[in-house]
C-alpha positions in Angstrom: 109.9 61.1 140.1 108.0 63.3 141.9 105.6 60.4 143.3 104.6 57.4 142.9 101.6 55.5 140.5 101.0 52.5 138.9 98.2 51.3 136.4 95.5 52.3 138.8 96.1 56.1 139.4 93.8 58.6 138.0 95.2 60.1 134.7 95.1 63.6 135.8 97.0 62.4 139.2 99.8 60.9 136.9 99.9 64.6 134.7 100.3 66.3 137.6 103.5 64.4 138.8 105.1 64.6 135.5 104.1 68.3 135.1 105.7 68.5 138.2 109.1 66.9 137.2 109.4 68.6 133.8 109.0 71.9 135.0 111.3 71.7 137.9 114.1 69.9 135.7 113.5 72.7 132.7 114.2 75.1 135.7 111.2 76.5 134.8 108.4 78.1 137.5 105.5 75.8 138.4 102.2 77.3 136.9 99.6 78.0 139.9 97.4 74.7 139.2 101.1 72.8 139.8 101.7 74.1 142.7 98.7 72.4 144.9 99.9 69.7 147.0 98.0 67.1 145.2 96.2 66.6 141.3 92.7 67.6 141.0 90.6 64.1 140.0 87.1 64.9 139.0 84.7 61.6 138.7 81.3 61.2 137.6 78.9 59.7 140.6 76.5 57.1 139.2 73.4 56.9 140.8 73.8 54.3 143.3 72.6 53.9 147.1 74.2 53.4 150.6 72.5 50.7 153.2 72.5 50.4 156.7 73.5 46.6 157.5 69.7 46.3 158.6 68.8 47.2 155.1 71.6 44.4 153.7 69.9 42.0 155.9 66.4 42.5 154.7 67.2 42.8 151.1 69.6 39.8 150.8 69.3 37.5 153.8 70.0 37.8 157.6 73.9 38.1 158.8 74.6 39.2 155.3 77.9 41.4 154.2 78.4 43.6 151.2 80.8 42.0 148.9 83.2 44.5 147.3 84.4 44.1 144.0 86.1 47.7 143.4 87.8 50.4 145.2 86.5 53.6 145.0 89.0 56.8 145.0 88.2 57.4 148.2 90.3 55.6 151.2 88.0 52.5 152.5 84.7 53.1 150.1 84.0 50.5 147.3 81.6 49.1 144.8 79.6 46.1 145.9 78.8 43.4 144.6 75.1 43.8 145.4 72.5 45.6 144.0 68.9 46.6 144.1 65.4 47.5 142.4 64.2 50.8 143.2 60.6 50.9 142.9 59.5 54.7 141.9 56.4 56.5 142.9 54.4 55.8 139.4 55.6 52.1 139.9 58.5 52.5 137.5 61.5 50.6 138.5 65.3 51.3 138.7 66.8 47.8 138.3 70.8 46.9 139.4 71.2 50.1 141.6 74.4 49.5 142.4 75.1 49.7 146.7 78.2 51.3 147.2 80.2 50.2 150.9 81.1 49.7 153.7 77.2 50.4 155.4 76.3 53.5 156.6 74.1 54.5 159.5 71.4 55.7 157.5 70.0 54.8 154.0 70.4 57.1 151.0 69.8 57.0 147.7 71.6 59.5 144.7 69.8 60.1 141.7 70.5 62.1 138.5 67.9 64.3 138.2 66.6 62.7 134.6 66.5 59.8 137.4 64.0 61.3 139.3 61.5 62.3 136.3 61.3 59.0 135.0 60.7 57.5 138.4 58.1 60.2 139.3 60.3 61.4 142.1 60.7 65.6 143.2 64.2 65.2 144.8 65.7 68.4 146.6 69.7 68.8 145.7 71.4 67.7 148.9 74.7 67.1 150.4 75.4 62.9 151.4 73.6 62.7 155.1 71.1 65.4 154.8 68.2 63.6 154.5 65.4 65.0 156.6 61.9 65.4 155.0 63.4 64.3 151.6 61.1 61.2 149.9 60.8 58.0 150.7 61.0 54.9 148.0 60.7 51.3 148.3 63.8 48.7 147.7 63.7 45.1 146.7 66.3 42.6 146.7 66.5 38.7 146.6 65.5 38.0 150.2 62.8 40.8 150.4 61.7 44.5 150.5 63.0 47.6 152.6 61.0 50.6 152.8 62.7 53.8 153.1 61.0 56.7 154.9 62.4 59.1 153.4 66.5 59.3 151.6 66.4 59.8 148.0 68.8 62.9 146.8 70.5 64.5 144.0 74.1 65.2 145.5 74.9 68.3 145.4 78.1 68.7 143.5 81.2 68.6 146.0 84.6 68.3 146.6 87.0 65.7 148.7 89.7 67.5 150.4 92.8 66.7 153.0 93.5 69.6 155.1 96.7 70.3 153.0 94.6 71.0 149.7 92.3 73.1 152.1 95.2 75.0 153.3 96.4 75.3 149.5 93.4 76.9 148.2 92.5 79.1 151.0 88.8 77.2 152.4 87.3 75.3 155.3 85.2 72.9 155.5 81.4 73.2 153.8 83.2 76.4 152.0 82.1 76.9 148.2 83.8 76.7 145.3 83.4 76.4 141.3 84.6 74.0 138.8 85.7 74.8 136.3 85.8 72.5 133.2 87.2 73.0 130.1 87.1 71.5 126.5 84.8 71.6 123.7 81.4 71.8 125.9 83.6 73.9 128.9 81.2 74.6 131.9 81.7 75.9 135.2 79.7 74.6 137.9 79.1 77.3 140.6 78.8 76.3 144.5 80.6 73.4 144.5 80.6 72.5 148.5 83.8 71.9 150.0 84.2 68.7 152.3 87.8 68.5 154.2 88.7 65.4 156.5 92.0 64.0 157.1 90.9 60.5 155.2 90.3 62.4 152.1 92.0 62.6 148.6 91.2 65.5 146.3 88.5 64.5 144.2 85.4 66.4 143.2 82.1 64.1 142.2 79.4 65.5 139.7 76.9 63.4 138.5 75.4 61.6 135.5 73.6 64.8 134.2 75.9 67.5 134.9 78.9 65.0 133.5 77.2 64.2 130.0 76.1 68.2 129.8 80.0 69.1 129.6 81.3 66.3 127.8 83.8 65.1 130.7 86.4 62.7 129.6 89.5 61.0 131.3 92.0 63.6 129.8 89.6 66.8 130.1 91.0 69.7 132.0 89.5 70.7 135.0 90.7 73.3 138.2 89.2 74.5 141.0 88.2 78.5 141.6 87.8 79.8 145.2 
């Protein structure tokens, strides 16, 4: 086989190592989108928030650590157990925002934008960290509030990559890119930033809105178009 999976590998990873096989035991060429290093996985991103572990103390208790209770795609990031009630400007609430780990060094909060009109926010589109002069929003948990200056978002729709896919598809880091997704309700998402580290498997993350809007399933065809 050309790789390795088991029960907890993304579908499209799993059709890209078998595409892989077939073609190369049929003698046949590799099509282009077989070629790249690794299988595209595109995921929908919930809205969800990251704490700083002054955050976790003051919503759950002093000396308090996230619990995790599922691995993300990405090496070390998982779901926690914990989550939070985001109290909007107009006094409507978000209840069981999920808090995603390990803790960060800042406090940020992604919202959908049909988030953001029910809560009464105005969020800017932004990429994870960029958080200056973006609004503010209070958090409560089980042990207290935690105001938050400012850190509420929309992400802007990105993409994870190792070096090696970088190299494949000819970009550098913060580069842009589209999506390209196909099916029934195809769509393709235009400036799609590129993020490259060494820790990173290739994954792409839209959100909520933009997932529902072109039907994205498990088994829907997407690629990548510098």
């Amino acid at each position: 086989m050309a790789g390795s999976f088991n029960q907890q590998t993304p579908r499209a990873v799993v059709e890209h190592l078998v595409r892989e096989r077939v073609y190369r035991e049929m003698g046949l060429p590799l099509p282009r989108q077989a070629k790249a290093p690794n299988g595209l996985v595109v995921n929908v991103s919930a809205r969800h928030c990251h704490l700083t572990q002054e955050a976790v103390e003051a919503l759950f208790g002093p000396g308090h650590q996230l619990t995790p209770v599922k691995d993300l795609y990405q090496h070390g990031a998982y779901a926690a157990a914990e989550a939070v009630t985001l109290i909007g400007p107009r006094s409507r609430v978000i209840s069981n925002l999920r808090v995603l780990g390990p803790c960060r060094d800042l406090n940020q909060i992604e919202l959908a934008y049909t988030d953001a009109i029910s809560l009464g926010f105005d969020i800017p589109t932004r990429m994870s960290g960029d958080v200056a002069g973006t609004p503010g929003c209070m958090l409560m948990g089980p042990n207290g509030y935690f105001k938050m200056e400012e850190g509420v978002i929309r992400a802007a729709p990105h993409v994870h990559m190792h070096p090696d896919d970088a190299a494949y598809y000819g970009v550098s880091h913060m580069d842009k890119m589209k999506l390209k997704v196909h099916g029934e309700c195809g769509v393709t998402f235009d400036n799609l930033v590129v993020r490259v580290d060494e820790s990173f498997k290739l994954e792409a993350h839209i959100d909520t809105d933009e997932g529902n809007a072109c039907g994205l399933k498990p088994d829907t065809f997407c690629e990548l178009i510098k």
